[in-house]
N, C-alpha and C positions, 0 to 999 in steps of 0.2 A: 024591668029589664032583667033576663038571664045574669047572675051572678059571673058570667063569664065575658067582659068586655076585650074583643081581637080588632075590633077595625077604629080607626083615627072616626069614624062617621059617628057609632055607639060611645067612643072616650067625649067627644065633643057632644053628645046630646047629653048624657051624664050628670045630673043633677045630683047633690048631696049638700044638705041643709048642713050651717055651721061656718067656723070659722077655725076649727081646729081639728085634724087628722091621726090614725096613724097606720104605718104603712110597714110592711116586712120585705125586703128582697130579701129573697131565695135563690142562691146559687145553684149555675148546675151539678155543682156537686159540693152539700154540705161538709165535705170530707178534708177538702182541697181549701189549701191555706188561700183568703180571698184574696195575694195577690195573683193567683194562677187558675182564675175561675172567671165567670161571668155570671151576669142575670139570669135566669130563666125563667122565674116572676115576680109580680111586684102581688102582694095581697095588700087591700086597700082597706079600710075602712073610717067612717066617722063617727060620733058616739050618738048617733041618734038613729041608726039607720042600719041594713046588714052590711057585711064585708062584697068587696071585689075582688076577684085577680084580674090582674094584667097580663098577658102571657106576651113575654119577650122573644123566648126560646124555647119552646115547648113539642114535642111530637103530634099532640091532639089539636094546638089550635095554630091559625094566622098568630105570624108574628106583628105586636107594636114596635116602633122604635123606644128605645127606653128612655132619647133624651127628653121624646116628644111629651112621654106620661109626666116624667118629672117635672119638666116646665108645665101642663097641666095642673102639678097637685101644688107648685109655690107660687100659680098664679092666683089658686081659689083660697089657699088655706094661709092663716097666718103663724098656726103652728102645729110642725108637722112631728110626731112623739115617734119613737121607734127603737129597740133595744140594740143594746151593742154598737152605739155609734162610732168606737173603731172602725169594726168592720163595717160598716153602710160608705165611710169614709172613702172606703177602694173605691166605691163606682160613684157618691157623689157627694158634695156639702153643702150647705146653705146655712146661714146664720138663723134659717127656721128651726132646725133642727131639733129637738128636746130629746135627750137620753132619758130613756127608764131605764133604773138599775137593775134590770134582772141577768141573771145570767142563762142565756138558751138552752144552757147544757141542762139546764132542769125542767126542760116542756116534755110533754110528751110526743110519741111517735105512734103514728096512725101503724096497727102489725104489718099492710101490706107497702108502707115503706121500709120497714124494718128487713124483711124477707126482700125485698128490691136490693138494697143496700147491703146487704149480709151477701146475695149472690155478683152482683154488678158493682158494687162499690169503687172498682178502682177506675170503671171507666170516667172520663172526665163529664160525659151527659146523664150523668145515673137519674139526679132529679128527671128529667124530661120522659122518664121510663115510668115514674110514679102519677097514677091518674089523677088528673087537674081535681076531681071530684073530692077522693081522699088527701088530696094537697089542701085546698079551700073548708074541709071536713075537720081537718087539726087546727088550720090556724083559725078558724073560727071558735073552736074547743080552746084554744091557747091564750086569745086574747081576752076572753073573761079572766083566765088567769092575771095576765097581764095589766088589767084594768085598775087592778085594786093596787098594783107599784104606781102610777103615776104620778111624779109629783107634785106637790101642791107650789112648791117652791122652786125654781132652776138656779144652782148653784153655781156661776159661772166659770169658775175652776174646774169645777169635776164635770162639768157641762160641755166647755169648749177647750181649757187648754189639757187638759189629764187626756183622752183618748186622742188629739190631736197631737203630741207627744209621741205616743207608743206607734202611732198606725206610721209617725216620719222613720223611728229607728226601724219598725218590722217590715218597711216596706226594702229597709236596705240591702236585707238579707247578708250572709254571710257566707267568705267561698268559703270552697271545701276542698280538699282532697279526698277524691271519692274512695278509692281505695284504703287510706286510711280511717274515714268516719265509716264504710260499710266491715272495715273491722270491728270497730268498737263501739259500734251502737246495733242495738236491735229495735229496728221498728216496724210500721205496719207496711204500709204502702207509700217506695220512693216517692210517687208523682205527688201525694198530698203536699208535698213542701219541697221537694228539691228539682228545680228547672237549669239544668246543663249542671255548672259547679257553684248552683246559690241554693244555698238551702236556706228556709224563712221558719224564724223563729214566731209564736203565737203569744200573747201577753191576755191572761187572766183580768182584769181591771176588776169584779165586783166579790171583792173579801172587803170580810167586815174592815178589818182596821188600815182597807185602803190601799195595803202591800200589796203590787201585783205579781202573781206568779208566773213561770213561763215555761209552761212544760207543753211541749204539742207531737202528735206520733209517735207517743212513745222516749223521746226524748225530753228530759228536762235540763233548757237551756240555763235556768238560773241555777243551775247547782252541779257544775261540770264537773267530773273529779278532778284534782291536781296532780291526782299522785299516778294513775293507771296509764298516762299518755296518751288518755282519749284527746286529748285538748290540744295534739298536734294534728289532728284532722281541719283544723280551722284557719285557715291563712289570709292573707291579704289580698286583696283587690287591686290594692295601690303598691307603697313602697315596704311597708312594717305597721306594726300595734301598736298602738301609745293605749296604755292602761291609768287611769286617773283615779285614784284609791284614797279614800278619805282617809286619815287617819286619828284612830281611837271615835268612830262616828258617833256612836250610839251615847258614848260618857259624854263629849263636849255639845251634841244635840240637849242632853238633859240641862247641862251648864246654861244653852240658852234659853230655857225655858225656866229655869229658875233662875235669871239673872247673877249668874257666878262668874267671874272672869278666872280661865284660864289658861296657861301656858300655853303660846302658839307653836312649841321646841315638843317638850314627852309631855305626855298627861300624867305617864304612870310614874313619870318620874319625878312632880310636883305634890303629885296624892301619895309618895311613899315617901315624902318628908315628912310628911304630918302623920302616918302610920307609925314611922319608926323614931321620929323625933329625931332627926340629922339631916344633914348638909347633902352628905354624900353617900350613894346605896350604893351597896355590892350588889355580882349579875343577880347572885339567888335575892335581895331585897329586890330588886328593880321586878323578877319573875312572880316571888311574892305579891308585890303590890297590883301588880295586871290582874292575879286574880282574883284577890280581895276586891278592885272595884267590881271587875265584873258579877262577883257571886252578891255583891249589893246592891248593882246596879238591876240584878233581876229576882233576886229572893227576898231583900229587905234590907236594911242597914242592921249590921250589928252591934249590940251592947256597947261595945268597949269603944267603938267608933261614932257613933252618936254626934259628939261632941265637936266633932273635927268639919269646922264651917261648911264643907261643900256637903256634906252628910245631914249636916243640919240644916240645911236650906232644902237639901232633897227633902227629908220628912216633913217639914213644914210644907212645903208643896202637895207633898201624895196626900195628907191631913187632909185641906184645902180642897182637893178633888174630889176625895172620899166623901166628903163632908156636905159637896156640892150636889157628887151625884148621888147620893142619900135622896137630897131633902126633893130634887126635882125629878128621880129614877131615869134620867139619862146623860148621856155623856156627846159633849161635843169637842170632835175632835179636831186637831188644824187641819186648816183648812173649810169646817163650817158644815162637814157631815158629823148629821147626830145619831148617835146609837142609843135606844132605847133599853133601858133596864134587862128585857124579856129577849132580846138579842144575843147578849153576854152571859153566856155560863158560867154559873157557879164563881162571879164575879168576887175580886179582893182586891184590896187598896195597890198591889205590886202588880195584880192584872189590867186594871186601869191604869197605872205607870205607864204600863208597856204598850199599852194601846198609843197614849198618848205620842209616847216617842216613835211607834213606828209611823204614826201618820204625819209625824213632824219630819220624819226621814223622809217621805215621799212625797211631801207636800212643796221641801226643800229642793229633794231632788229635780224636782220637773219644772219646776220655777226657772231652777238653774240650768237645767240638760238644755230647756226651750233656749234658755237665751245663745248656750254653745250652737244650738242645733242654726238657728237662724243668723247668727255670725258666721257659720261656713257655708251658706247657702249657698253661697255663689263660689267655692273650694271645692274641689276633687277629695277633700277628706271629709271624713262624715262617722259621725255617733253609728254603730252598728249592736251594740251590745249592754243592756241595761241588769246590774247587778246588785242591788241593794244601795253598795255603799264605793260601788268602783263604775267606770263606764270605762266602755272600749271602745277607739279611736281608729278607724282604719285612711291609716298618714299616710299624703305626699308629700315627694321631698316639693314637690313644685311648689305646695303653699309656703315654704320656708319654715323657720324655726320659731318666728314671730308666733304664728298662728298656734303652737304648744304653749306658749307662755302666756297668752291669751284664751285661753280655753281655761289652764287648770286657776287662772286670775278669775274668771267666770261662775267655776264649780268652789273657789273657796269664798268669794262673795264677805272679804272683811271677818267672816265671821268661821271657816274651819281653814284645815289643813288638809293637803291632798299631795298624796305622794305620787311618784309617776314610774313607770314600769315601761321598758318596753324589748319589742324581739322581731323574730322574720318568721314565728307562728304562736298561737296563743299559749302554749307550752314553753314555751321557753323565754318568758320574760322575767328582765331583769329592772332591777331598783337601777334610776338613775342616782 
């Protein structure tokens, strides 16, 4: 059979030996945030055999329906592998599903998509312009690449709750005030991400140490300025932001990893007793002591602090790790991704720390966002904005007041603290 399957007659004669698949939809326009896009093909393949497309939405062939293929490929296959399952998410899920961790932004591009996309890119059908021939031409080229991520093992965290997470907040999108974000941002092309007053932010999922980034068109959501006023281009949907903001995350993340208990009030003001040896700091002690931890919390513990319990439990830990991933040359991180030796640059006992805590920060956080996310299911207020160590809340008054006490009871989970902010734009929130 032509490598080009259009009619339901050729999908149902369709033979492919196996019992496990994998498949790429291709939007019509890879440019465009997938919630403002559609299919235009499905590339098929099994590991025993050549690829197929499927054309959904194409200029060159008959369209398939795309729900008909998909119920096709989870009637035959039992597991169906495909990268970036965020994004495959918008158009469809199934508990077959297996993520490969690659990220697409590193495949190559056939030149005469390149030259399509460099002239037509902003239209929303650009793919459907690119010849099915050179479409089928890449991702046949692609998926040898892709062959060799597959995993051996499916992590069911980073499998089904970690993109299942990001694709709920990015699907939320965020208003805007378009006159003030077309002040203070430059980017490429509105239509990739903003549909009337939502603009969608894009979430990164495959860094090594698990942290997702969020930067897409030119804008990076995870890292708004505070101080320039871009951050009143951002407003609500509903009534006001409730902002939920860990606090001291990164110190009392370490504490539970190394079984330390403390202070649910300051941290810095529990760790600057045993710095200065008293009861009671002054503001410059209290400012002292925030940076002492932090300058030990990422460059090392110092000499003269060694001694002082939660310092000495830190180093008996980083020992521990170093010691660990020495003797086996990899590192598993929370959560249960392993990073291999030859992964990690120029790797040291403080670099490994830091791996650890960031994956324990995100491993933490999505555990906890899911559970806020799916207690406001059925609420008008909804997680829209994911930042490290804070999330933003876009509040009705309708849910009542319950539902904030409830939420940051959720994100402190017995074991941190979380302070709470809020305003009538993302600029302007205030400490309750």
């Amino acid at each position: 059979m032509y490598y080009i399957v259009e009619t339901e007659e050729q999908l149902n004669r369709l033979y492919c030996s196996g019992d496990e698949c994998y498949i790429k939809i291709i939007p019509m326009n890879d440019e465009y945030h997938s919630a403002l896009t559609s299919p235009c093909l499905i590339y098929f393949k099994t590991f025993k055999g050549k690829g197929y497309v499927f054309p959904i939405n194409h200029s060159e062939a008959f369209r398939l329906d795309f729900n008909k293929v998909i119920e096709w490929i989870e009637s035959k296959y039992e597991k169906i592998y495909i990268t970036n399952k965020k994004e495959c998410l918008y158009f469809f899920d199934s508990p077959k599903l297996i993520d490969i961790p690659y990220d697409n932004n590193n495949l190559d591009y056939t030149p005469i998509r390149s030259r399509t996309y460099d002239k037509y890119g902003h239209l929303p059908f650009c793919t459907s312009l690119v010849p099915i021939s050179k479409i089928y031409e890449q991702e046949e080229k692609n998926f040898e690449e892709i062959r060799e991520k597959i995993p051996t093992k499916v992590n069911k965290f980073y499998n089904d709750t970690f993109p299942k997470v990001f694709k709920l907040i990015e699907e939320q999108g965020l208003r805007i005030h378009p006159d003030y974000f077309d002040k203070h941002f430059k980017y490429h092309e509105k239509e990739w991400f903003i549909h009337g007053e939502t603009v969608y932010t894009k979430y990164n999922l495959y860094n090594l140490t698990t942290r997702p980034t969020n930067s897409f068109n030119g804008v990076n959501f995870a890292a708004l300025n505070k101080n320039d006023g871009s951050r009143t281009a951002f407003i609500p949907k509903n009534d006001m932001f409730f902002e939920f903001d860990y606090d001291a995350y990164h110190v009392r993340i370490l504490a539970n990893l190394i079984g330390f208990k403390l202070d649910k009030k300051s941290v810095h003001n529990q760790l600057g007793k045993m710095y200065f040896n008293k009861e009671e700091l002054t503001d410059k002690e209290y400012a002292k002591s925030k940076e002492l931890t932090f300058k030990q919390l990422y460059g090392g513990v110092f000499k003269e602090y060694k001694e002082i319990p939660f310092f000495k439990a830190m180093n008996e830990y980083v020992e521990k790790l170093w010691e660990l991933f020495n003797a086996t040359d990899k590192l598993e991180l929370v959560g249960g991704k392993i990073l291999t030796k030859e992964q990690i640059q120029n790797p040291t006992p403080n670099k490994i720390l830091n791996y650890m805590i960031q994956s324990a920060e995100t491993h933490n956080n999505v555990i906890s966002v899911r559970k806020v996310i799916d207690y406001l299911d059925n609420k008008q207020s909804k997680v829209i904005l994911y930042t490290y160590d804070s999330f933003l809340v876009d509040y009705s008054l309708v849910d009542g007041k319950e539902v904030l006490k409830e939420i940051k009871k959720l994100l402190e989970n017995n074991k941190y603290v979380v302070k709470v902010a809020y305003g009538n734009n993302y600029n302007s929130l205030k400490y309750i």
